[in-house]
N, C-alpha and C positions, 0 to 999 in steps of 0.2 A: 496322495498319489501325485505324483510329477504331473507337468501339463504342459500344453502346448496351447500358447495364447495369440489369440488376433485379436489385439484392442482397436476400438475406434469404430465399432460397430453401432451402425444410427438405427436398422430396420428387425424387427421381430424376425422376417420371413430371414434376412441374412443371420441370426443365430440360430435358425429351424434348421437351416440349410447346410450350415457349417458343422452342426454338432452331429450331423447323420454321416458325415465321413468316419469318425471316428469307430473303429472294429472294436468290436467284441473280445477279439484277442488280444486288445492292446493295449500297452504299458504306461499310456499318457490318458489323462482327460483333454477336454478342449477348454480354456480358459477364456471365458466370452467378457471382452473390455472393455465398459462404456464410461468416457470420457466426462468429466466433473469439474468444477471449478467453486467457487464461492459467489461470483457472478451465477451462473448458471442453476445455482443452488436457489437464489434469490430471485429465480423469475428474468432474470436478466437474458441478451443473447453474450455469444462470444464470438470474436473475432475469427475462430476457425471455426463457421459454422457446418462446417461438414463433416465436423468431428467430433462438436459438442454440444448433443442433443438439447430440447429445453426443458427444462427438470419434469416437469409435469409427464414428457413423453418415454422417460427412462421406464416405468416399470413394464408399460410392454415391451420393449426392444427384449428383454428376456424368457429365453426358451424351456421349459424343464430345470431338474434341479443337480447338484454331485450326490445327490439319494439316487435318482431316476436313472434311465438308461433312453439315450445313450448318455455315459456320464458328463457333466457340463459342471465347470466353476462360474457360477456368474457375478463379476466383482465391479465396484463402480473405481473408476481411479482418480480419485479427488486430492483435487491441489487446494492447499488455500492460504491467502498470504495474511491472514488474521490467527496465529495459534492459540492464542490468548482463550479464545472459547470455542477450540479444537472439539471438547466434548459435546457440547451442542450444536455442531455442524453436525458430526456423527450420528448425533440421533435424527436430526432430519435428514440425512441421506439415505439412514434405513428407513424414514418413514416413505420418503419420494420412492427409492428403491425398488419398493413392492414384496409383495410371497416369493419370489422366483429368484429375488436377490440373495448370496449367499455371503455376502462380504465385502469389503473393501482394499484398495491399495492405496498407501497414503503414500500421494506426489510430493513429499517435502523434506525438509534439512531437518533430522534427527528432532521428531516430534516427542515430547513426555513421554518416557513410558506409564508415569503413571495415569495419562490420560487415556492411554489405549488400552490397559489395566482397569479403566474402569467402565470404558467401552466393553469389553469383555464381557466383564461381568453382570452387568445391565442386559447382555445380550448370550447368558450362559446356557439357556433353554432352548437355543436357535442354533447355536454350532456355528457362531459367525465366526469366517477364516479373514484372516487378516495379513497382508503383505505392505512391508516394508520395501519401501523401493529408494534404494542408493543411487541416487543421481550425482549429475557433475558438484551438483555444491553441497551433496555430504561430501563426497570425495575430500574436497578441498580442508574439509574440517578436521578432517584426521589425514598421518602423517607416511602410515604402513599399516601392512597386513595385520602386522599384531594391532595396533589401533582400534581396528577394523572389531576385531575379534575383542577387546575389551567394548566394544561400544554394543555391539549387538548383544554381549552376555548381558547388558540391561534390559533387554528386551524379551530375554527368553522365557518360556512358560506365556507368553503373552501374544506375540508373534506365531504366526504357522509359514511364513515364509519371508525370505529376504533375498529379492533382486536387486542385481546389479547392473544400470543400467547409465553408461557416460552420453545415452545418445541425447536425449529427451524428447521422442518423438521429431527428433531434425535428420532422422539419416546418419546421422554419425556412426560411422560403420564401427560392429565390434572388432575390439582387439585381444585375441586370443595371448599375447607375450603379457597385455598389461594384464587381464584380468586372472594368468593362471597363478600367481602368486596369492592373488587376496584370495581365492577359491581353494588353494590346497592350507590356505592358515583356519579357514571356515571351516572346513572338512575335516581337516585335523585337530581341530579343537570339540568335536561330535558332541557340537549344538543339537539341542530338542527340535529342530527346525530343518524344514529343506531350503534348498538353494538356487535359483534361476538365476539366467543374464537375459540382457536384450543388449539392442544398436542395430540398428541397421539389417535386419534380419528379413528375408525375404524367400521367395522361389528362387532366385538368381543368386543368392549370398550365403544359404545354409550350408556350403564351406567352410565357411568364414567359422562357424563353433563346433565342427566337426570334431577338431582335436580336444575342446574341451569334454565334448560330449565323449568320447573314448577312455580320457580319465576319471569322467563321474557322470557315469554313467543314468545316475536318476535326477539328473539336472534338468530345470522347466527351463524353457526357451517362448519369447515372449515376442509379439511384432506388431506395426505399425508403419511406420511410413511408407516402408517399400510395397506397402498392401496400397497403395491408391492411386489414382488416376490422374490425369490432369487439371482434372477439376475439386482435386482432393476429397473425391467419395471413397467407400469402399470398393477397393475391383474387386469381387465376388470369385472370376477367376482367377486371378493371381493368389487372394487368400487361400482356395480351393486348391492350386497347387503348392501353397507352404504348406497348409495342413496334410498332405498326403504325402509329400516327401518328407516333411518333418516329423511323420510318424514311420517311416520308411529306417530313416538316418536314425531316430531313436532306439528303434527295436534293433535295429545290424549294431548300433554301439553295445545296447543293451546284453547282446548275445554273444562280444570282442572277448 
């Protein structure tokens, strides 16, 4: 199922709270994003610490599961600049993770697939969903759409989703001209896999993928930055209004 994500969630009660917007009649789950790092893995703090829990606190921040109702993705979205032993982070961030975790997003430059392949399979009895997130420095690694699309066929049958996202949690507003080429090369290539973007996405900016959303219609839309305060917490209302317009904007695309 397509989703609708607000990463950067520090509090159990702010995923309790969020995932009860979500209708009964509706075409999206809520994609609940808690922030990860290799530091943070390690016991460590990080420099955004209001966005990047300390590993020990991660399994409660998570609410229900995408079994349960209302339905909820809960995925951790871990960067880490050591890939070398990618497979053994993974297995500690399902352990940190908790029951309620349902998967992961790896924050990095076109990780192994056979390392996620065997993350996978380690984790076949669980149903652990896995995203792939295309930042600015895959981008740069490949050259066009077609690129794009031989690169991810490495990954298919392994992967359950592949965002596109040039912002990196900085606000870097989406751009609907750059990203509609690689989106219709993904789509026209009918990968095993669905497809989201993020940048810059907010209550104020869900314009901003309106057009993408009309052409494909079961695309997940993902946010952060513009969800936060001045103190770079979560604003509760402001996520409160992307999730409910962004389930709004989905279903009227949904129905174009």
């Amino acid at each position: 199922m397509p989703y609708i994500g607000v990463t950067g969630v520090m509090k159990r009660e702010e995923s309790s709270y969020l995932s009860r917007l979500i209708p009964r009649d509706g075409c999206r789950q809520l994609m609940v994003g808690v922030l990860a790092s290799l530091n943070t893995l390690r016991g460590k703090g990080h420099n955004r610490s209001n966005r990047y829990p300390l590993s020990c606190a991660m399994a409660d921040i998570f609410f229900g599961t995408h079994s349960s109702w209302p339905p909820t993705l809960n995925l951790i979205h871990y960067a880490t600049n050591e890939p070398d032993t990618l497979y053994d982070q993974l297995v500690e961030v399902d352990r940190q993770g908790g029951w309620c975790c349902d998967g992961v997003q790896l924050n990095m430059v076109w990780p192994q697939a056979s390392v996620l392949e065997a993350y996978r399979m380690r984790n076949s009895w669980a149903e652990r969903t896995i995203v792939l997130q295309v930042g600015a420095g895959a981008f740069r690694a490949i050259h066009s759409p077609k690129e794009l699309v031989q690169k991810i066929h490495e990954y298919e049958g392994i992967i359950d989703y592949v965002l596109l996202d040039l912002s990196g949690g900085l606000e870097k507003s989406l751009d609907e001209n750059c990203l509609r080429p690689y989106l219709e090369a993904l789509y026209g290539a009918s990968l095993a896999l669905r497809v989201g973007v993020a940048g810059g996405l907010g209550p104020d900016t869900l314009h901003l993928v309106e057009p993408l959303l009309v052409a494909f219609p079961d695309l997940s839309i993902d946010a952060e930055s513009k969800l936060r305060n001045s103190d770079d917490c979560l604003d509760i209302v402001r996520a409160e209004e992307y999730v409910k317009q962004g389930m709004v904007l989905c279903n009227h695309c949904a129905v174009q």
